[in-house]
C-alpha positions as CSV (number, residue, x, y, z in Angstrom):
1,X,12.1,-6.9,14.0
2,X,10.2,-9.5,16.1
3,X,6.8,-7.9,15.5
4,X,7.4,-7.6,12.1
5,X,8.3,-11.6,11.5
6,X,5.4,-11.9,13.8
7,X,3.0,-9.5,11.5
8,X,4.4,-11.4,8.3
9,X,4.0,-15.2,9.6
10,X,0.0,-14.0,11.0
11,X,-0.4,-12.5,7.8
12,X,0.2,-15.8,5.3
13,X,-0.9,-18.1,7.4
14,X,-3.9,-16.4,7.8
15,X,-3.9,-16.2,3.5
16,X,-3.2,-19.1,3.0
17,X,-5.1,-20.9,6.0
18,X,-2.2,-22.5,7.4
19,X,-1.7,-22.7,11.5
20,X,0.4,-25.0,13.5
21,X,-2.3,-24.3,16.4
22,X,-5.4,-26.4,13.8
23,X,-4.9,-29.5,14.3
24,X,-7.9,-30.2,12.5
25,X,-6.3,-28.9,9.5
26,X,-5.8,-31.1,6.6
27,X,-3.9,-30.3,3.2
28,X,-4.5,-27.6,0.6
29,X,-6.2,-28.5,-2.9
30,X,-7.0,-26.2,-5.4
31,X,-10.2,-27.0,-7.1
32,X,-10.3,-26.5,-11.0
33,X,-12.7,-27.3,-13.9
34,X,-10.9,-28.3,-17.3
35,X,-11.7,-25.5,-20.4
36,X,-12.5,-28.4,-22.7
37,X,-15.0,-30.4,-20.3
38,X,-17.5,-30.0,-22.6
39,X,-20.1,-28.7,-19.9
40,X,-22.1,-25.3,-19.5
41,X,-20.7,-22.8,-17.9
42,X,-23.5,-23.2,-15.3
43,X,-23.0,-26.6,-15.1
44,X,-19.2,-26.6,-14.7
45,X,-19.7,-23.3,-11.9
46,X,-22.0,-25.8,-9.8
47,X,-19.5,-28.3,-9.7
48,X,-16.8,-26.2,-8.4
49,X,-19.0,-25.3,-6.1
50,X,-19.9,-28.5,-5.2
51,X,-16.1,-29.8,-4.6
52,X,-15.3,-26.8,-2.4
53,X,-18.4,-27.5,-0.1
54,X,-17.2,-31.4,-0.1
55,X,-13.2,-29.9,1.0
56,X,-14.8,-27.5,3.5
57,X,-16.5,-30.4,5.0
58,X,-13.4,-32.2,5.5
59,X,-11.1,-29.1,6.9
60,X,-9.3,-28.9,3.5
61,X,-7.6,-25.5,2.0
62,X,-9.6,-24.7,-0.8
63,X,-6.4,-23.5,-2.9
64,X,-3.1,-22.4,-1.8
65,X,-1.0,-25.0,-3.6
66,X,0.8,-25.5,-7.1
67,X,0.7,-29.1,-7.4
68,X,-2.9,-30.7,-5.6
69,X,-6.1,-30.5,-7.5
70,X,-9.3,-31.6,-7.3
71,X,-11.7,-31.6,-10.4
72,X,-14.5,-33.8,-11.8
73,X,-15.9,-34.7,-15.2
74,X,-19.6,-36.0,-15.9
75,X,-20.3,-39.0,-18.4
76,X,-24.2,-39.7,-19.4
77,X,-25.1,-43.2,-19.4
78,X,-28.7,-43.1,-20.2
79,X,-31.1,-40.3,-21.7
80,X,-34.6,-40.4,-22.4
81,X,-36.6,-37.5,-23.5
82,X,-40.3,-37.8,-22.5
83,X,-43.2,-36.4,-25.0
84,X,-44.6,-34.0,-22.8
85,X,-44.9,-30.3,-23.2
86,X,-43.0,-28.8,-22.1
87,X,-40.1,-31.7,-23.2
88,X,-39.0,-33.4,-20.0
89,X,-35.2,-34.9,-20.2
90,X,-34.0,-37.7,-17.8
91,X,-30.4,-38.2,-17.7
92,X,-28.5,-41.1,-16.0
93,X,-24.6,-40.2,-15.2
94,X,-21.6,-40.8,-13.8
95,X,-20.1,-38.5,-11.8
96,X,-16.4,-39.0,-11.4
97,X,-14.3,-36.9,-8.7
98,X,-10.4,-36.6,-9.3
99,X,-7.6,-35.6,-6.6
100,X,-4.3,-36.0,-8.5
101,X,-1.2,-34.4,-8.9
102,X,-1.2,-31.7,-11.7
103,X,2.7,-31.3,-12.0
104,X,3.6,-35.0,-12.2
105,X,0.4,-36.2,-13.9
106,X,-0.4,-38.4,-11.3
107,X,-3.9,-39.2,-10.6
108,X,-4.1,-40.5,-6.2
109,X,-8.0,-41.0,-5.8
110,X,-11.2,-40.9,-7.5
111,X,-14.9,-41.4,-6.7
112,X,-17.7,-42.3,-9.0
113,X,-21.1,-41.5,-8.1
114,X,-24.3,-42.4,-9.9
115,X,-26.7,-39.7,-10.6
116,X,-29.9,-39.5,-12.3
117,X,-31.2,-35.7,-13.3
118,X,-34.6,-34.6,-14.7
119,X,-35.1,-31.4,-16.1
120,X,-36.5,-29.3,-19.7
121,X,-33.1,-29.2,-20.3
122,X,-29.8,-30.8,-20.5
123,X,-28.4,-28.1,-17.9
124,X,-30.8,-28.5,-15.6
125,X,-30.7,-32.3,-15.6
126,X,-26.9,-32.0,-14.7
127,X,-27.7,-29.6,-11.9
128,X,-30.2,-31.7,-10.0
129,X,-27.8,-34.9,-10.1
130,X,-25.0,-32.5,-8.5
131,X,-27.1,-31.1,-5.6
132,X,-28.1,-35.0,-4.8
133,X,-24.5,-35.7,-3.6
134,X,-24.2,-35.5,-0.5
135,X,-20.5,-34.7,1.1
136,X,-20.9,-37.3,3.6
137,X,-20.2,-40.1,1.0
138,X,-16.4,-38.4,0.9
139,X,-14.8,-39.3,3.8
140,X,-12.6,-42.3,2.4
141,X,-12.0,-40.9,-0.7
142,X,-10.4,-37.3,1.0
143,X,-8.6,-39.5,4.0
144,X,-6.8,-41.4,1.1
145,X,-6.2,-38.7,-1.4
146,X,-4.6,-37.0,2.4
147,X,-2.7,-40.4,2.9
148,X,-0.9,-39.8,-0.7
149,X,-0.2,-36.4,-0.2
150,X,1.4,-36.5,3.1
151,X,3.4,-39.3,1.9
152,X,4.5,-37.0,-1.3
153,X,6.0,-34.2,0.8
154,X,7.7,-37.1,3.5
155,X,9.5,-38.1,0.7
156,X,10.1,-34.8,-1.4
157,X,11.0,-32.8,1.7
158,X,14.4,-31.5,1.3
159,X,13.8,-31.5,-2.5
160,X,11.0,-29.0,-2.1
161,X,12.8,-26.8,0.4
162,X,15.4,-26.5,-1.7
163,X,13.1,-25.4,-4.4
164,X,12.2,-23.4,-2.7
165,X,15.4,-21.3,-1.6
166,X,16.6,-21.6,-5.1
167,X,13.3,-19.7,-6.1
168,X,14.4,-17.2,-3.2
169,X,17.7,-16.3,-4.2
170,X,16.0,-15.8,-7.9
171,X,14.1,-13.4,-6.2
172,X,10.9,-15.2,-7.2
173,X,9.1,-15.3,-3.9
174,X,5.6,-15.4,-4.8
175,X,6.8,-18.9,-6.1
176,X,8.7,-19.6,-3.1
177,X,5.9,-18.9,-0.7
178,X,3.7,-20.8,-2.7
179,X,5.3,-24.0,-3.1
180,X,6.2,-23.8,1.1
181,X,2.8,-22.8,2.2
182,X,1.2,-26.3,0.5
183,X,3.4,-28.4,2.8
184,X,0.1,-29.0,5.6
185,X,0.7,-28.7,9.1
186,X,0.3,-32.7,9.5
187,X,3.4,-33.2,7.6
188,X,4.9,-32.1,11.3
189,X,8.8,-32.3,10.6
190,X,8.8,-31.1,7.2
191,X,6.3,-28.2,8.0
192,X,8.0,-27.3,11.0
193,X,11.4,-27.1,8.4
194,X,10.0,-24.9,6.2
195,X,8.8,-22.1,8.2
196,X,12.0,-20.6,8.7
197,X,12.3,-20.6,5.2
198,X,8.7,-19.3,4.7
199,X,9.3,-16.4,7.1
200,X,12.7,-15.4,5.3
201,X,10.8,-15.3,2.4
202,X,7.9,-13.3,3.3
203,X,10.2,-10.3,4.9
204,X,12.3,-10.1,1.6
205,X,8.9,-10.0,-0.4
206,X,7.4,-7.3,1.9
207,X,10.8,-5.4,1.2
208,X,10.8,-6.4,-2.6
209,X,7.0,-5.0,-2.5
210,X,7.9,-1.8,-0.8
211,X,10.6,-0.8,-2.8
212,X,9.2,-1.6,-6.2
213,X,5.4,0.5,-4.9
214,X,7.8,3.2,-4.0
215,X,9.8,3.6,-7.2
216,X,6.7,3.5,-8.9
217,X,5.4,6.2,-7.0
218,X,8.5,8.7,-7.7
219,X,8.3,7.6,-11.2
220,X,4.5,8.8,-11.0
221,X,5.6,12.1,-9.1
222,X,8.5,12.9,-11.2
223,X,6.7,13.0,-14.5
224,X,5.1,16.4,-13.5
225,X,5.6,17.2,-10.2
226,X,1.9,19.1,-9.9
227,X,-0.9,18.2,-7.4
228,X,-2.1,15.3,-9.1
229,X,1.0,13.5,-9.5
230,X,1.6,14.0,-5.9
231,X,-2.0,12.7,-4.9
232,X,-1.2,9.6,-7.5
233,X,1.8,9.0,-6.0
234,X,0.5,9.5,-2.4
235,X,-2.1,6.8,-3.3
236,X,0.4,4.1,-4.4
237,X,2.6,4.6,-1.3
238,X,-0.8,3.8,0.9
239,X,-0.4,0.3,-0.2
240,X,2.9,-0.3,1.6
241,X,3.1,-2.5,3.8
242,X,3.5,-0.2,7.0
243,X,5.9,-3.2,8.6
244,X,8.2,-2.8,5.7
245,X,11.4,-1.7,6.6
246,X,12.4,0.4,3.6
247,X,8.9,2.6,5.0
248,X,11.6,5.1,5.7
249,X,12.1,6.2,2.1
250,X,8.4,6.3,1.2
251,X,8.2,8.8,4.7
252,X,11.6,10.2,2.2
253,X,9.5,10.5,-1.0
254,X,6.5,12.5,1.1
255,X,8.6,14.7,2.1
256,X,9.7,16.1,-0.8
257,X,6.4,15.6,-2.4
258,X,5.5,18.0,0.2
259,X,9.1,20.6,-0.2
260,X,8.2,20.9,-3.8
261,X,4.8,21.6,-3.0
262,X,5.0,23.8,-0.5
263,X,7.7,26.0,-2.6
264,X,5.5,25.6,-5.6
265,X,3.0,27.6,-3.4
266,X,5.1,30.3,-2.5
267,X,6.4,31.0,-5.7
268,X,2.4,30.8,-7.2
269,X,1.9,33.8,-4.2
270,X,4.9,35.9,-4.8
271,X,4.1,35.3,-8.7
272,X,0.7,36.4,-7.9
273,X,1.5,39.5,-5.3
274,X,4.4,40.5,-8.8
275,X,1.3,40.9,-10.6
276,X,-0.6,42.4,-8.1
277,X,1.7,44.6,-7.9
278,X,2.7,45.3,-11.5
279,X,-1.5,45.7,-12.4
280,X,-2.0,48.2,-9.6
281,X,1.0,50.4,-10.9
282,X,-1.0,50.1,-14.3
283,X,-3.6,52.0,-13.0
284,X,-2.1,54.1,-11.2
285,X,0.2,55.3,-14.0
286,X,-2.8,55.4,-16.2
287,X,-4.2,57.9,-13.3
288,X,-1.4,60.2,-13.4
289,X,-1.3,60.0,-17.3
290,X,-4.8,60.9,-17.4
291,X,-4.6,63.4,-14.2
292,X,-1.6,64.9,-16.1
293,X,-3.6,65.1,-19.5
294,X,-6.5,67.0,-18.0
295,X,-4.4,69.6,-16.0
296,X,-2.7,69.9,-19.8
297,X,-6.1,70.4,-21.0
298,X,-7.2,72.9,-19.0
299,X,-3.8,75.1,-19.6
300,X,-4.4,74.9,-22.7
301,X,-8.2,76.0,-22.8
302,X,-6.9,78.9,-20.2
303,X,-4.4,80.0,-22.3
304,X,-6.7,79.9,-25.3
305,X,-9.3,81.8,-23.2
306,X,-7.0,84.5,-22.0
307,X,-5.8,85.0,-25.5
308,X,-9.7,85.0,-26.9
309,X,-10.2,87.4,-24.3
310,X,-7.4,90.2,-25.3
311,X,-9.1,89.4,-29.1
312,X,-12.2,90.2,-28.1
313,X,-11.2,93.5,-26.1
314,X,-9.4,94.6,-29.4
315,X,-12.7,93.8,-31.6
316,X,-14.6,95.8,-29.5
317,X,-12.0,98.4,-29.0
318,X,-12.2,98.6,-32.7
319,X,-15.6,98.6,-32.9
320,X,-16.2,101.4,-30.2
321,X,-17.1,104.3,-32.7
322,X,-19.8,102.5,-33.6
323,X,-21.2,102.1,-30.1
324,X,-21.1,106.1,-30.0
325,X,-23.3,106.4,-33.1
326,X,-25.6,104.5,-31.5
């Protein structure tokens, strides 16, 4: 039971990039562009990029959180469009960085950088301004947006624990797990609260898991029961987690995966020895038959002969005179 707590805890933490052993760890943001910013797709991809390399930098969880975000919108100050060919497009901009809470609408930092881009296109002007900022120039604006949300979960502790258990017992633990494994490891008392919590959790969604993969494999099995419902099944029980405890009735399901089988195999050789069998005494019935219609045949060509022959000596016994006026 100890190994498998210990298996479960390694295995989220190491998801989520949680450890009470880094120190240097900060919080967890997830970084997110809004649909409607208005920018290409390009555009908008670089400046995710962007904001991850800027949390890396600073030892922040790129993700693992329902409430923290990070995102960024771009407003143009200034564009001039030289005659040249090809066109050449100058763009000064603003480029505004947002940490905030997404739940409670709650904007906690933001950072304005000036930019200028140069490019053929509008695109490309907004693509040089981004890889001009330099990360370095973040280290206030992360150390307060930290400041706020260690602050958040020192005063929302018990509330979010609570949350959280409530989630459990509604057997929503994918929601449970997530809202525990945002609390970061510097919030030190209410971390340390919540992994007990956490670990409960993860053991009863490794169980949940398991059983729901292995009812969906003997659905899968049951609807034919034939070799490739038992490899279909075979492959969905490979995803269990081996640490589960339920494992025992996947080890259950094999089994008679394999009973059925192996059954289904000797019935397919008797089956198959019956017909054997029932095709060799075709022919040899059809030998005897047609053993028994030539020894018929040839009685009845002997007797024909044998009466030919007493014909024949009675013709010429009739026809003797003649042979003596020869």
């Amino acid at each position: 039971m100890k190994k498998t707590v210990l298996f479960i805890a390694i295995l989220v933490f190491s998801f989520w990039g949680y450890s009470q052993s880094n120190e240097n760890e900060r919080m967890a943001v997830n970084v997110v562009m809004p649909n409607e910013s208005g920018l290409p797709l390009e555009v908008s991809n670089m400046l995710v990029n962007k904001m991850t390399q800027i949390l890396n930098k600073y030892n922040v969880s790129c993700g693992g959180n329902e409430r923290f975000v990070m995102t960024a919108r771009i407003d143009v100050t200034s564009k001039d469009i030289a005659p040249t060919a090809p066109v050449k497009i100058s763009q000064k901009m603003d480029i505004t960085f947002i940490i905030g809470d997404i739940i409670d609408n709650k904007i906690y930092e933001t950072l304005t950088i000036e930019a200028l881009g140069i490019g053929d296109s509008e695109a490309k002007c907004y693509i040089q301004a981004i890889k001009g900022i330099k990360p370095a120039n973040f280290k206030n604006f992360i150390e307060k947006a930290e400041k706020d949300i260690v602050e958040y979960y020192t005063n929302n502790c018990d509330r979010i624990l609570k949350e959280a258990s409530t989630l459990e017992k509604k057997n929503n633990y994918d929601a449970a797990i997530l809202k525990l494994a945002g609390i970061p490891s510097m919030c030190k008392e209410c971390f340390s609260k919540s992994q007990e919590i956490l670990l409960r959790v993860c053991n009863k969604k490794v169980e949940n898991d398991a059983l729901t993969t292995i009812r969906k494999a003997r659905n899968v099995w049951t609807v034919r029961k034939d070799y490739q419902s038992a490899e279909e099944a075979i492959e969905i029980l490979s995803t269990i987690n081996p640490h589960a405890k339920c494992i025992s009735q996947a080890d259950e399901l094999l089994s008679e995966i394999n009973k059925v089988l192996r059954n289904k195999e000797a019935q397919a050789l008797a089956a198959e020895k019956e017909r054997w069998e029932f095709t060799k005494k075709q022919y040899e019935d059809r030998r005897k038959a047609q053993e028994q219609i030539r020894k018929d045949r040839k009685e009845l060509i002997s007797r024909a002969l044998d009466g030919i022959s007493e014909i024949g000596n009675t013709f010429i016994q009739a026809k003797i005179d003649n042979i003596n006026r020869w």
